[in-house]
C-alpha positions as CSV (number, residue, x, y, z in Angstrom):
1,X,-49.2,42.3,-78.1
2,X,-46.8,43.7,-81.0
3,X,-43.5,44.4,-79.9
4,X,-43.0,47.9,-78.7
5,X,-47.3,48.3,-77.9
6,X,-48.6,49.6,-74.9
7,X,-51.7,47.7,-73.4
8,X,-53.5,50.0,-70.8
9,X,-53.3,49.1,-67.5
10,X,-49.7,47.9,-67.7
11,X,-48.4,50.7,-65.8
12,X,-49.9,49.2,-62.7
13,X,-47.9,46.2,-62.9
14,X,-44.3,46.5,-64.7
15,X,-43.6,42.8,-63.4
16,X,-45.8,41.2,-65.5
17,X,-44.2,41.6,-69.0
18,X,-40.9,40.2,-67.4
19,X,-42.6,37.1,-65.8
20,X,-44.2,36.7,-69.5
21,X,-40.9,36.7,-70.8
22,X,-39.1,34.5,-68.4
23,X,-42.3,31.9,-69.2
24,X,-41.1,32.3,-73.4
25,X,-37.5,31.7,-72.6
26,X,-38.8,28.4,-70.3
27,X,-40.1,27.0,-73.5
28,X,-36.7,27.1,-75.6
29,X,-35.1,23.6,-75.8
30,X,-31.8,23.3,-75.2
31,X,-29.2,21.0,-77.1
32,X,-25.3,20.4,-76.7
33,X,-22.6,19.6,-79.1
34,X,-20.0,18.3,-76.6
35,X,-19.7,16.2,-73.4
36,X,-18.4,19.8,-71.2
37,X,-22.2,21.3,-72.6
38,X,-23.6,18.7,-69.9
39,X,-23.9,17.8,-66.4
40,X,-20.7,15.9,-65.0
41,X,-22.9,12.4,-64.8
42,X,-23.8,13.2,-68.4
43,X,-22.7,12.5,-71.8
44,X,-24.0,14.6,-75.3
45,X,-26.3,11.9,-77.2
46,X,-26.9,11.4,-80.8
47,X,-30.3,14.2,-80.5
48,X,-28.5,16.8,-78.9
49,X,-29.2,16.2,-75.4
50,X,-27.8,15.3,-72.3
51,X,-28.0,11.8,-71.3
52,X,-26.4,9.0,-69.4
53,X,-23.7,7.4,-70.8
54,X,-24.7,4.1,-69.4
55,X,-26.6,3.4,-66.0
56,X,-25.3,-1.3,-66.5
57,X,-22.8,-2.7,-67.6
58,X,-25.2,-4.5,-70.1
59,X,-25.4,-0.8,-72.2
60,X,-21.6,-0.8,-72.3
61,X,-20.6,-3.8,-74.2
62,X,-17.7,-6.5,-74.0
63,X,-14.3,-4.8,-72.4
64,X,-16.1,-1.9,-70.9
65,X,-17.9,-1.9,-67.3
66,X,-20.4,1.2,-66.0
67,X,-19.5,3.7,-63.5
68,X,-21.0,6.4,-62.3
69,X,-22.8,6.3,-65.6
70,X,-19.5,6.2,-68.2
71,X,-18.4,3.4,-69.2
72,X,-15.0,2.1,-68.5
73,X,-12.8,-0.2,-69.8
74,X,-12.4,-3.8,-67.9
75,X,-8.8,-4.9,-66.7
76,X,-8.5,-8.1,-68.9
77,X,-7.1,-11.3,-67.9
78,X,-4.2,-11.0,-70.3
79,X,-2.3,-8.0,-71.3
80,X,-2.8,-6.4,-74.5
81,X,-0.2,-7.0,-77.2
82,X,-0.2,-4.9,-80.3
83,X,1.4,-4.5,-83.5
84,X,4.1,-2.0,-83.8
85,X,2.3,0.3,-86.2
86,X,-0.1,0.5,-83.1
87,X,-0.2,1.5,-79.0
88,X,-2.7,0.0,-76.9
89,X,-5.5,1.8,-75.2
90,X,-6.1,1.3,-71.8
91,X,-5.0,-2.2,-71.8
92,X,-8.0,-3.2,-73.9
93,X,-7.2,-2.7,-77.3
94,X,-5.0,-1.3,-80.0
95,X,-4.9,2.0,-82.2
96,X,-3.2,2.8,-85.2
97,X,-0.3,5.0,-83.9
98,X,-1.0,7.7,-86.6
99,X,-3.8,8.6,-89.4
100,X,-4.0,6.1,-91.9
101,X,-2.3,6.3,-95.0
102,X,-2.1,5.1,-98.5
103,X,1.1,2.3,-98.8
104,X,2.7,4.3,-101.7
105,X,2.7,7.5,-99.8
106,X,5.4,9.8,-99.1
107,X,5.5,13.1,-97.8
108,X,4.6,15.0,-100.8
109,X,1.9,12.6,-102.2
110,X,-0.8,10.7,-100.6
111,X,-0.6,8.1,-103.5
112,X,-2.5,6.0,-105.4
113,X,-2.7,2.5,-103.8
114,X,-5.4,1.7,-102.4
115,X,-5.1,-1.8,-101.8
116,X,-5.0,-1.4,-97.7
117,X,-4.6,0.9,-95.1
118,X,-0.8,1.8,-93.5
119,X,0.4,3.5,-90.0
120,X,3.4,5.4,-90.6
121,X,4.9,8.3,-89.7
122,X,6.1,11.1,-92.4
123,X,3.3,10.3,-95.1
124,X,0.4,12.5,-96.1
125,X,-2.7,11.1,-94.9
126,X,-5.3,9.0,-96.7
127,X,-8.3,11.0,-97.8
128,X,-11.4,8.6,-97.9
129,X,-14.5,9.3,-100.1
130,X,-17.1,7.6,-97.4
131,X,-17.3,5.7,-94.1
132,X,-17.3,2.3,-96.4
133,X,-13.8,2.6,-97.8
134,X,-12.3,3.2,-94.6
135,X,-13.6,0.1,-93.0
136,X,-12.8,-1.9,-95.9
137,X,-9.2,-0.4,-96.1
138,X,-8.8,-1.6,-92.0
139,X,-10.4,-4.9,-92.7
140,X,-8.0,-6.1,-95.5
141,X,-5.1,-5.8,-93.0
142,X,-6.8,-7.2,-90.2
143,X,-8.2,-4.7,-88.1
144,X,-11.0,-2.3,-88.1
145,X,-12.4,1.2,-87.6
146,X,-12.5,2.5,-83.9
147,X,-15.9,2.5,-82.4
148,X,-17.0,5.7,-81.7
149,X,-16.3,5.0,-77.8
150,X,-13.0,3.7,-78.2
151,X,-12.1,6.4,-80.7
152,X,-12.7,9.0,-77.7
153,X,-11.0,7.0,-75.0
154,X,-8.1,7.2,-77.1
155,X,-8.0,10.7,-77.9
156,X,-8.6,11.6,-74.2
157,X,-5.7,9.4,-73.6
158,X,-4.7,7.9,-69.5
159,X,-5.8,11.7,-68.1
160,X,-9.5,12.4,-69.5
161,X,-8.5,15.2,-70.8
162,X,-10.7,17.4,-73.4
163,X,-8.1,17.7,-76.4
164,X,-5.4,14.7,-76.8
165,X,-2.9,16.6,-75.2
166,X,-4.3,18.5,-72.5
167,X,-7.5,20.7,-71.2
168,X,-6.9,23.8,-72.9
169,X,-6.5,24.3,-76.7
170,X,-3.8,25.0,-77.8
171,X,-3.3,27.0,-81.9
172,X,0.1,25.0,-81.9
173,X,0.4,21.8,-81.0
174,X,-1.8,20.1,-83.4
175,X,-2.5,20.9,-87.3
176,X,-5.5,23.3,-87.6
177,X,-6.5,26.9,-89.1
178,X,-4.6,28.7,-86.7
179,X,-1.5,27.0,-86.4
180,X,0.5,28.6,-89.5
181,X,-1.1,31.5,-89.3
182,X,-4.0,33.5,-91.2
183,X,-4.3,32.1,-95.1
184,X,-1.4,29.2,-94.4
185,X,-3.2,26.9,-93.5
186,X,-2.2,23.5,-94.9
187,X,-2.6,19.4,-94.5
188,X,0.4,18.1,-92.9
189,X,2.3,14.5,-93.4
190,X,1.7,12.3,-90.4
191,X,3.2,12.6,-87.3
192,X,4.8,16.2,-87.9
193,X,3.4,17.4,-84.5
194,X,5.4,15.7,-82.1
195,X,3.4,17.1,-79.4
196,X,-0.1,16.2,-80.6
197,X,0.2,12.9,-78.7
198,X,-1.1,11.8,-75.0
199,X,0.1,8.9,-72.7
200,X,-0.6,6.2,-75.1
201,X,1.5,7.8,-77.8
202,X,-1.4,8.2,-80.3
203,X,-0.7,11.0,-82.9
204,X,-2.7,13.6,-84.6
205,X,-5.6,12.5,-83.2
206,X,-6.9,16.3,-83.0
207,X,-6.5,18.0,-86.1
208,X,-4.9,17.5,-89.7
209,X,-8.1,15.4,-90.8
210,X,-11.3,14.6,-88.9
211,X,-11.4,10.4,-88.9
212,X,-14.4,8.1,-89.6
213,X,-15.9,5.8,-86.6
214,X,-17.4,2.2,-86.9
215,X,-20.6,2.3,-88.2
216,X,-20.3,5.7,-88.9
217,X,-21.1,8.4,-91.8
218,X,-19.6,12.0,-93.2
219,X,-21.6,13.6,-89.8
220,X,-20.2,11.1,-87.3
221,X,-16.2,12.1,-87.9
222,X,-14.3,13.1,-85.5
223,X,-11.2,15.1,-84.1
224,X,-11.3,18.0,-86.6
225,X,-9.0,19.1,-89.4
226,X,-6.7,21.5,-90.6
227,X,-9.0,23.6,-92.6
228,X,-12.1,24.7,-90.2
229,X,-12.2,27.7,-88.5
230,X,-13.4,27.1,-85.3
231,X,-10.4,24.4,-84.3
232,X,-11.2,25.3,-80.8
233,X,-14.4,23.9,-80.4
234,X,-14.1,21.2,-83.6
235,X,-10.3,19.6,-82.1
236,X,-12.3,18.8,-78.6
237,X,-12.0,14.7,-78.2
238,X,-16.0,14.7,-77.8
239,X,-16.9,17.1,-80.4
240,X,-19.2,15.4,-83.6
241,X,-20.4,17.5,-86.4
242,X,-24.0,15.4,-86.5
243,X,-25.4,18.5,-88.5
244,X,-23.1,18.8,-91.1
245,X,-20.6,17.3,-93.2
246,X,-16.8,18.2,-93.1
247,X,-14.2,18.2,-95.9
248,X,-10.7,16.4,-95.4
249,X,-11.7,13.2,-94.3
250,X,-9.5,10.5,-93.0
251,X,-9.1,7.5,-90.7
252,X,-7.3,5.4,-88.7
253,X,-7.5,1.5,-87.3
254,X,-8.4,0.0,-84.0
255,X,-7.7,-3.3,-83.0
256,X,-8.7,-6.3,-80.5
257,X,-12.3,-6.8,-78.6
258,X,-15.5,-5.1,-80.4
259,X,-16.6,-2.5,-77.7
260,X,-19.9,-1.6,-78.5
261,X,-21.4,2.2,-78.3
262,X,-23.6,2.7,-75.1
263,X,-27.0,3.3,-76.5
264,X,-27.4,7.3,-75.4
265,X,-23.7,7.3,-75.4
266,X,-21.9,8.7,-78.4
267,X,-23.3,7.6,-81.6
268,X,-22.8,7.7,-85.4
269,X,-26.8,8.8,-86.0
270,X,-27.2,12.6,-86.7
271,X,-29.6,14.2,-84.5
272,X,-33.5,13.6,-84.8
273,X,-34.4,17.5,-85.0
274,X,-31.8,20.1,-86.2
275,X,-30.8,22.8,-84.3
276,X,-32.0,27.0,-85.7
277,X,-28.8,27.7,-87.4
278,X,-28.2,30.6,-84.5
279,X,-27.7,28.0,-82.0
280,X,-24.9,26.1,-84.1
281,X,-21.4,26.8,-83.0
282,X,-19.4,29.1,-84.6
283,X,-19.0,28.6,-88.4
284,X,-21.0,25.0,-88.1
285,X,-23.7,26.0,-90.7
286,X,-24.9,23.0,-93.2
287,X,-22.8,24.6,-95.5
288,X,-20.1,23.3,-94.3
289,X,-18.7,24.4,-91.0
290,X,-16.5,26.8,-91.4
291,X,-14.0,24.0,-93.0
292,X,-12.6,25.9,-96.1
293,X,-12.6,23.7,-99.6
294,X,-9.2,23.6,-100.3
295,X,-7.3,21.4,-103.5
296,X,-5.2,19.6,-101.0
297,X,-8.5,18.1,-99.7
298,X,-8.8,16.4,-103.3
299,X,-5.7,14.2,-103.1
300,X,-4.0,12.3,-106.0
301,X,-6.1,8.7,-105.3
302,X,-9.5,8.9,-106.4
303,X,-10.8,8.8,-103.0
304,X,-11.9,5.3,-102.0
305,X,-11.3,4.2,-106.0
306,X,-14.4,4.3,-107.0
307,X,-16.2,6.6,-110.2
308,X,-18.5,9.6,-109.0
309,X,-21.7,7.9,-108.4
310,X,-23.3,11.8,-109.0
311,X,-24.8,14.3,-106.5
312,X,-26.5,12.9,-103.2
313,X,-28.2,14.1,-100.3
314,X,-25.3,14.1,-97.8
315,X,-27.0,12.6,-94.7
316,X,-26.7,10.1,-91.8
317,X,-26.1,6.5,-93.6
318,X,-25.3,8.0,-97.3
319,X,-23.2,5.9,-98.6
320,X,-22.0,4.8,-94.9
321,X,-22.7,2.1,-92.9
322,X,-24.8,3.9,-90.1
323,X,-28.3,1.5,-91.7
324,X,-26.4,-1.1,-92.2
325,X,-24.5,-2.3,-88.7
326,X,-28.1,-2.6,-87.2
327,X,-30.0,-5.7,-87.7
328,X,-33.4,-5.7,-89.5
329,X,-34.8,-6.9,-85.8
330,X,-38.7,-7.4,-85.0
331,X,-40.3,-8.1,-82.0
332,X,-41.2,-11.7,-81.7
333,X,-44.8,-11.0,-80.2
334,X,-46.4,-12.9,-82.8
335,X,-44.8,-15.1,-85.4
336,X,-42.7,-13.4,-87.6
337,X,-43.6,-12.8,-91.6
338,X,-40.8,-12.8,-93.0
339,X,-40.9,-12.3,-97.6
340,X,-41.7,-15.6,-99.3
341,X,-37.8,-15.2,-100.5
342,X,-36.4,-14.9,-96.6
343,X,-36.4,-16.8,-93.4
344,X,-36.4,-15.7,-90.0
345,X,-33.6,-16.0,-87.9
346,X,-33.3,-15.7,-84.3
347,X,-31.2,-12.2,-83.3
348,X,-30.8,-11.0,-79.7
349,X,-33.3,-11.2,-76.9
350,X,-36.8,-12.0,-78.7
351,X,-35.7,-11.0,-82.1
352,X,-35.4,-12.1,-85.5
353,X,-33.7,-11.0,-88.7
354,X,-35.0,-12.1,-92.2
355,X,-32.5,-13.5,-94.1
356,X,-32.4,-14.6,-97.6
357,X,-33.2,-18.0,-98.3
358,X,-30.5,-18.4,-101.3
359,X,-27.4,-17.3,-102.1
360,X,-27.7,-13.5,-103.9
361,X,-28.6,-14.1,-107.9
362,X,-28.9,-10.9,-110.4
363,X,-32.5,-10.7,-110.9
364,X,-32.3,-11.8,-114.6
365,X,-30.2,-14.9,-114.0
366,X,-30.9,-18.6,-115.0
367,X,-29.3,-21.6,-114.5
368,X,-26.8,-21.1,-117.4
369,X,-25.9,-17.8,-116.7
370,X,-25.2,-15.3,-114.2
371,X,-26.8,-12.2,-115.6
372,X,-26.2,-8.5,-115.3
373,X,-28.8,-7.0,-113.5
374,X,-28.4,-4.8,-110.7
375,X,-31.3,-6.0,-108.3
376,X,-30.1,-8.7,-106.2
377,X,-32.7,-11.5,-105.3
378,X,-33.0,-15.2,-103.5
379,X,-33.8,-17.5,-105.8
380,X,-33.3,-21.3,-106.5
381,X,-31.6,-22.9,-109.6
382,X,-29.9,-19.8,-110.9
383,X,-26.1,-19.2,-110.6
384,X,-25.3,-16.6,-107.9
385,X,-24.3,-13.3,-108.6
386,X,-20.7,-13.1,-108.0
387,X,-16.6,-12.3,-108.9
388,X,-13.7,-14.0,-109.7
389,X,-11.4,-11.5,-107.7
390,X,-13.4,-9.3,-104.7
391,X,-12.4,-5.3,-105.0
392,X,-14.3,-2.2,-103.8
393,X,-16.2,-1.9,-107.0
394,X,-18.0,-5.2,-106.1
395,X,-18.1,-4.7,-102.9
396,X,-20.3,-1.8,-103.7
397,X,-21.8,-3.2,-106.0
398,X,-23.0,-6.1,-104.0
399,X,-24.6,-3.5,-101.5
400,X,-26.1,-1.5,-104.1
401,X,-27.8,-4.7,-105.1
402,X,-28.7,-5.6,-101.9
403,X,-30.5,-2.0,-101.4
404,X,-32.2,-1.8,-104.6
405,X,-34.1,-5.0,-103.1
406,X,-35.3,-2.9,-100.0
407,X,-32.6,-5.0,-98.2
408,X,-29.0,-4.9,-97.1
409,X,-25.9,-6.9,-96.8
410,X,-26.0,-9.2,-93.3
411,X,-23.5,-8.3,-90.9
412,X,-20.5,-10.9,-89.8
413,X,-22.8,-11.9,-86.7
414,X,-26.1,-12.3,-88.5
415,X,-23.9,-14.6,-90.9
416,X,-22.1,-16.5,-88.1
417,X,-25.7,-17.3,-86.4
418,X,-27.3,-18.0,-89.8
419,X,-24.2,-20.4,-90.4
420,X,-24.0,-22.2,-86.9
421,X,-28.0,-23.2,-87.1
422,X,-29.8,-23.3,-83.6
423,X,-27.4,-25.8,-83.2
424,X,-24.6,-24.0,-82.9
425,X,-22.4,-26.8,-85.4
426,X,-19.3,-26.5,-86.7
427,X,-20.7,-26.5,-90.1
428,X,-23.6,-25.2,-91.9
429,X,-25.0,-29.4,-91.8
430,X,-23.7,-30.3,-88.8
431,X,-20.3,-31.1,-86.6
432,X,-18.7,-33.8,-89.0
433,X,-17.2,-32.9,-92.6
434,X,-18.5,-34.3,-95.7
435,X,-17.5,-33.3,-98.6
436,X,-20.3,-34.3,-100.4
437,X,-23.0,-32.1,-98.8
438,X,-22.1,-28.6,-99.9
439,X,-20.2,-27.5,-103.2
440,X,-16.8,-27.7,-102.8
441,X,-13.3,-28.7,-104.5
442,X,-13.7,-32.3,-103.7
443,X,-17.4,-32.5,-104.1
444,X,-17.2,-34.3,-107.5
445,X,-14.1,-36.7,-106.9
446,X,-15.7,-39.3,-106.2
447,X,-17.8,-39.6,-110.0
448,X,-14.5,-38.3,-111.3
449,X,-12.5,-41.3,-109.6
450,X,-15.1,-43.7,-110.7
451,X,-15.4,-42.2,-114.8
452,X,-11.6,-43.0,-114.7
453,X,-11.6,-46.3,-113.2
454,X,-9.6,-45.4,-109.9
455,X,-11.0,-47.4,-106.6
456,X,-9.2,-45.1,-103.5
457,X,-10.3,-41.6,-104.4
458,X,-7.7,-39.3,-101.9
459,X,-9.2,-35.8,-101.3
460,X,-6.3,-34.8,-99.4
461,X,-4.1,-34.8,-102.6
462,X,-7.1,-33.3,-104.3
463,X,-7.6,-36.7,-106.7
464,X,-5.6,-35.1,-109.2
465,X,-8.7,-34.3,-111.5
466,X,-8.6,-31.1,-113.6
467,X,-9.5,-27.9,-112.5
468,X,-13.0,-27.8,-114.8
469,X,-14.3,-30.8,-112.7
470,X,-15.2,-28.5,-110.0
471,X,-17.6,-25.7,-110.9
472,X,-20.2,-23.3,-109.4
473,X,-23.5,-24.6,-108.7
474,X,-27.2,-23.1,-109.4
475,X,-28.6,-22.2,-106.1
476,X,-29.7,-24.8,-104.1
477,X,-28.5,-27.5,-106.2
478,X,-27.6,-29.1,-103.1
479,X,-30.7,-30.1,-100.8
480,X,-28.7,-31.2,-97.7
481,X,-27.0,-28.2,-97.9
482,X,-29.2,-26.8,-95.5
483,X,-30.1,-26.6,-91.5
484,X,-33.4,-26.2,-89.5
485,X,-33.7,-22.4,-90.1
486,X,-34.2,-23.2,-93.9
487,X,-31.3,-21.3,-95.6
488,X,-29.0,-23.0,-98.1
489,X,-25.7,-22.8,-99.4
490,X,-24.1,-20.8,-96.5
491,X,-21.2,-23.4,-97.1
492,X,-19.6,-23.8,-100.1
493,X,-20.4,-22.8,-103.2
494,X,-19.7,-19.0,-103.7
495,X,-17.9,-17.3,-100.4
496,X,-20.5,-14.6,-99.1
497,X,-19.8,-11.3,-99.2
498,X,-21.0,-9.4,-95.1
């Protein structure tokens, strides 16, 4: 019936087109955006619904325990000790104590270094290009990016509380649209909100720029930013874009044990169906969220350092690590195929992960050279593809190679399993050194001692032969070099890129 139609007979019963109605609205699914959307036992997963958190402890990884379906985090045997640039959370692990930062910037500039990542106070925030940079500008100064679960306990701080530093938002405390007034809105140096803290002395984690996660993407950020209207609802410690992608992005560092995301907890996927752009929140349209484009989002570095790799399909994983961080697993029902150029390794309960066989060679190279072409594959007798001096650019590089393969880069884990053998050995070979097996410095000394007539050969003091006496090596040169799950070369050699 045609809205507004009269059907004969209606009259007689007026409670039958409100019964049809209620039966329409019955069918309308529901989704939230934030943990307060849900019940209390209830947490806002990566889809849009409402699930449990965790319901073992199993689902919440090392450091954290379940209860009453949230994971919390253990009391552990030793107290927590952290840097200075950092506070520890919870007694489980450490946070950089404000956004990260370039190490050249001051409060005017956000400079141009972008050798590693800084916690300071007074300094304009680093602006990252992807999810990538950020973890690689943590890594080179030994720490990390938060997981998405520790990134929340820390912004909650010791009370739970729904922004860092309370229940109830406030336009003042931390650096949003609102806090300078209509049209003044503006990114702020570090720190200059002395009370957008909590109990563990975290700063800014609400506001001034939304901050990357582990294993995370443009739609997987967190905390908000100065420059989107809705601060309100975009500031809240549980609040993830996962339908669209922010401007001013930044980061910070986390520190200590790996706690792992509860699967149906909070997670760097965007949802599997998007929401009718009605049932958005205010301003959160694909089009960018009500976060206003602004030049100060463009800062002086070049945003991670790399050229403009052109227009892409912003999405979950683009240029990100949200693929990557999940091993390529299959279910050991059968025996596992892996391609003729990988092996199978065991991974988790009943598991595998293929694995190349050789060390990474440009698809063009020979045993003389190296090559130049952009497809990575596992070969033997080529010479690997790889860099006298490791940067972003190769890093990227590397991965790109990896992709245009139909593969990826292993993670640290898949590598320390692959490297450790069923055994579990101290090396690749085995538990005793020897030189001899693998490519390395001394691996030559002894037909170096012996061309010049010298009976003790001392690898400790390096034999004193010349640098060009050791070299790289074709892949799989070295046949020993090797252990029962068939890979070679994972010592020695080339160091391998995760």
């Amino acid at each position: 019936m045609m809205r507004g139609e009269r059907r004969s007979g209606m009259g007689a019963h007026p409670s039958i087109p409100l019964v049809l109605a209620v039966m329409a609205l019955g069918c309308v699914r529901e989704r939230c955006y934030q943990d307060s959307d849900c019940p209390a036992d209830k947490v806002c997963g990566a889809s849009g619904t409402c699930v449990y958190a965790c319901t073992t402890d199993s689902d919440c990884g090392e450091g954290f325990i379940c209860e009453g379906h949230r994971c919390k985090p253990k009391t552990p045997h030793n107290p927590v000790t952290c840097p200075e640039d950092m506070v520890v959370v919870a007694n489980a692990f450490c946070v950089d104590r404000y956004e990260a930062s370039r190490p050249d910037a001051t409060a005017y500039s956000a400079g141009k270094d972008e050798s590693r990542a800084t916690s300071r106070p007074g300094v304009m925030p680093w602006l990252v290009k992807d999810n990538l940079h950020a973890e690689w500008a943590c890594e080179v100064v030994g720490k990390r990016l938060c997981t998405p679960a520790e990134w929340e306990l820390a912004c909650r701080g010791p009370a739970g509380t729904v922004y860092g530093y309370g229940d109830t938002y406030d336009p003042k405390i931390c650096n949003g649209i609102d806090t300078f007034g209509p049209g003044n809105f503006h990114l702020a140096p570090t720190g200059s909100f002395p009370g957008c803290t909590n109990g563990f002395g975290v700063y800014d984690m609400n506001g001034n720029v939304w901050e990357h996660v582990l294993g995370g993407d443009e739609r997987s950020v967190r905390g908000g930013a100065f420059n989107c209207s809705d601060s309100r609802t975009f500031h809240r410690c549980d609040y993830v874009p996962r339908t669209w992608t922010p401007a001013a992005l930044g980061f910070r560092c986390c520190r200590g044990p790996l706690q792992t995301v509860p699967e149906g907890g909070p997670e760097a996927q965007a949802p599997d169906v998007a929401p009718d752009a009605e049932t958005l929140p205010e301003d959160a349209s694909e089009e960018g969220g009500g976060c206003i484009p602004t030049e100060e989002v463009k800062d002086e570095g070049s945003e991670g350092g790399l050229p403009d790799q052109g227009p892409s399909e912003p999405g979950p994983g683009d240029l990100g690590l949200a693929e990557d961080t999940t091993p390529l697993e299959t279910e050991v029902v059968t025996p596992v195929k892996c391609p003729d150029d990988m092996v199978p390794v065991p991974w988790g309960n009943n598991k595998v992960v293929c694995m190349d066989r050789y060390e990474a060679s440009h698809a063009d190279a020979t045993a003389d050279s190296m090559g130049t072409s952009p497809v990575a594959q596992s070969r033997p007798g080529v010479m690997p593809w790889h860099v006298s001096q490791m940067s972003m650019a190769a890093l990227m590089e590397f991965k790109a190679g990896c992709e245009a393969a139909g593969k990826r880069l292993c993670t640290k884990d898949e590598w320390f399993e692959a490297c450790n053998g069923p055994n579990d050995t101290i090396y690749f070979f085995g538990n005793t050194w020897d030189r001899e097996v693998c490519n390395c410095v001394d691996t030559f000394c002894d037909d170096w001692c012996a061309q010049n007539g010298i009976s003790v050969c001392n690898t400790s003091e390096n034999c004193g032969y010349q640098y060009y006496c050791f070299h790289v090596m074709p892949t799989g040169s070295f046949p020993k070099c090797t252990n029962a799950y068939g890979l070679y070369d994972v010592n020695g050699n080339v160091w391998e890129v995760v």
